[in-house]
Short mmCIF file of the C-alpha atoms (twelve columns), coordinates in Angstrom:
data_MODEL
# 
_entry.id   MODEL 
# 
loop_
_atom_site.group_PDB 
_atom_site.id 
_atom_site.type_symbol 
_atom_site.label_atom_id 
_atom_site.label_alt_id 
_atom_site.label_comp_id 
_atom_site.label_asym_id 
_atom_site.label_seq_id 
_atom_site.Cartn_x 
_atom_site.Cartn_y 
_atom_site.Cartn_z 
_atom_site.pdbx_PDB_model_num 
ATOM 1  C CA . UNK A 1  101.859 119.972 120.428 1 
ATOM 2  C CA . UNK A 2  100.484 116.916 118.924 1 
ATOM 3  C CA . UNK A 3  98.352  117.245 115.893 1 
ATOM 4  C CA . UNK A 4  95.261  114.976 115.011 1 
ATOM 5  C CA . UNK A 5  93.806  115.684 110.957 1 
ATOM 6  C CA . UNK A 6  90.494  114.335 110.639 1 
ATOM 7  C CA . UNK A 7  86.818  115.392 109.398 1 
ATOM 8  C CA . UNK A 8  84.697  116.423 111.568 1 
ATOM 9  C CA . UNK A 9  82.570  113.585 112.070 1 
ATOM 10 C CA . UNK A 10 84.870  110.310 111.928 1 
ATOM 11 C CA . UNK A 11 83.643  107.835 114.758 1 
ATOM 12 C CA . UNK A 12 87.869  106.660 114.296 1 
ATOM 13 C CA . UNK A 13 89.336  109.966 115.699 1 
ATOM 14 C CA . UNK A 14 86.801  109.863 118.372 1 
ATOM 15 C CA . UNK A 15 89.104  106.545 119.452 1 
ATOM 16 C CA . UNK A 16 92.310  108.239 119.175 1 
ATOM 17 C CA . UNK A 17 91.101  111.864 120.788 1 
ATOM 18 C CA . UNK A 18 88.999  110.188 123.890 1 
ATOM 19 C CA . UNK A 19 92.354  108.499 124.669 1 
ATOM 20 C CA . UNK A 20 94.266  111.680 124.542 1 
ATOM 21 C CA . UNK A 21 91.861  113.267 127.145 1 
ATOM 22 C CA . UNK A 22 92.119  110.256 129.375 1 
ATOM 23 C CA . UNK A 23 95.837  110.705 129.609 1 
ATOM 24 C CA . UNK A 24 95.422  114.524 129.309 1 
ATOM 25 C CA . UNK A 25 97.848  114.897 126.596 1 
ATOM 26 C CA . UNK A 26 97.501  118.312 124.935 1 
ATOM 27 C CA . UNK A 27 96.362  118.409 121.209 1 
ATOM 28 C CA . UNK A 28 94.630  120.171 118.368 1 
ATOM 29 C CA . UNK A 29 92.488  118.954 115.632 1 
ATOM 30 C CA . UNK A 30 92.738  120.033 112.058 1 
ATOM 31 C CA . UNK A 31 89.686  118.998 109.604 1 
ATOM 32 C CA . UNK A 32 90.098  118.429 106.442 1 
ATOM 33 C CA . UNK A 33 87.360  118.243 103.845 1 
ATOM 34 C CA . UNK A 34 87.718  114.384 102.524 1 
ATOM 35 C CA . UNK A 35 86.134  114.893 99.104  1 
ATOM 36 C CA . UNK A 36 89.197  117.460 98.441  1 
ATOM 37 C CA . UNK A 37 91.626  115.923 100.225 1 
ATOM 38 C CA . UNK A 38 94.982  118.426 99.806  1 
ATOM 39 C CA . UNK A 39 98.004  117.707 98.391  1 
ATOM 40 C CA . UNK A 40 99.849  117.878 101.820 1 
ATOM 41 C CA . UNK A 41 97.864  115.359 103.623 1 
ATOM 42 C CA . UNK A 42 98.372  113.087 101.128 1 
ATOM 43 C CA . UNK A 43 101.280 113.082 101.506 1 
ATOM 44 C CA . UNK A 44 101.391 112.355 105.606 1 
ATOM 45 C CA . UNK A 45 98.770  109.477 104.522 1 
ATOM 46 C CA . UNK A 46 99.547  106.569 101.951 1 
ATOM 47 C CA . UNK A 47 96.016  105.205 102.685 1 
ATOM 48 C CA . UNK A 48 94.688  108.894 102.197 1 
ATOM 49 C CA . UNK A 49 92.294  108.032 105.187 1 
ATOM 50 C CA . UNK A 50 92.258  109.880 108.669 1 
ATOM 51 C CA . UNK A 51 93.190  110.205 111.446 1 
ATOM 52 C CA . UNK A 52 96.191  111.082 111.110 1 
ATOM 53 C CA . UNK A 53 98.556  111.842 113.935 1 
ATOM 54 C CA . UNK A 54 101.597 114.601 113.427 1 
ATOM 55 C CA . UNK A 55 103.503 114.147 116.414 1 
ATOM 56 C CA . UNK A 56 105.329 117.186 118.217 1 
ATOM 57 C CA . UNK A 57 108.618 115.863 115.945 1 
ATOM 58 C CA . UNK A 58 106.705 116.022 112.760 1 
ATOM 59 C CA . UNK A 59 106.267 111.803 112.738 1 
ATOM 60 C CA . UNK A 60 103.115 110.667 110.534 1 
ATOM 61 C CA . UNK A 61 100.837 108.469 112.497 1 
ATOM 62 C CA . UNK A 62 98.021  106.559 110.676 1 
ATOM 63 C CA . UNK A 63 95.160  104.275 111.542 1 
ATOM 64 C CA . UNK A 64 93.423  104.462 114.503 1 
ATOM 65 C CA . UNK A 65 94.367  101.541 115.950 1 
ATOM 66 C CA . UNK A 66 97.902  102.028 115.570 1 
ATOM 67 C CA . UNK A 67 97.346  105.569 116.803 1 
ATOM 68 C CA . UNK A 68 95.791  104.335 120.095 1 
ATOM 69 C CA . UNK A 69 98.721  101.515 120.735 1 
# 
């Protein structure tokens, strides 16, 4: 299943999860708490910013508007 990280109020992921439903693709959200970002999604994020996508093979997605294209 796909997997979007965010926080829980980023107007960005709203973007990527609105499409998502629109094309009623299954996914979960994970939040993450920004001012403690862990170790892990740093490492899914060179721009430490979300969301982030994981896709179901594990692929990093980042930046909304990539996410969305």
């Amino acid at each position: 299943m796909i997997k979007i990280i965010s926080f829980k109020i980023c107007p960005f992921v709203q973007r990527v999860t609105a499409l998502l439903e629109a094309k009623e693709v299954a996914y979960e959200i994970d939040y993450i708490d920004l001012s403690n970002k862990p170790q892990w999604f740093l490492d899914l994020s060179p721009t430490g910013q979300v969301p982030v996508l994981l896709t179901e093979s594990g692929e990093a997605l980042f930046e909304s508007d990539a996410i969305i294209e």
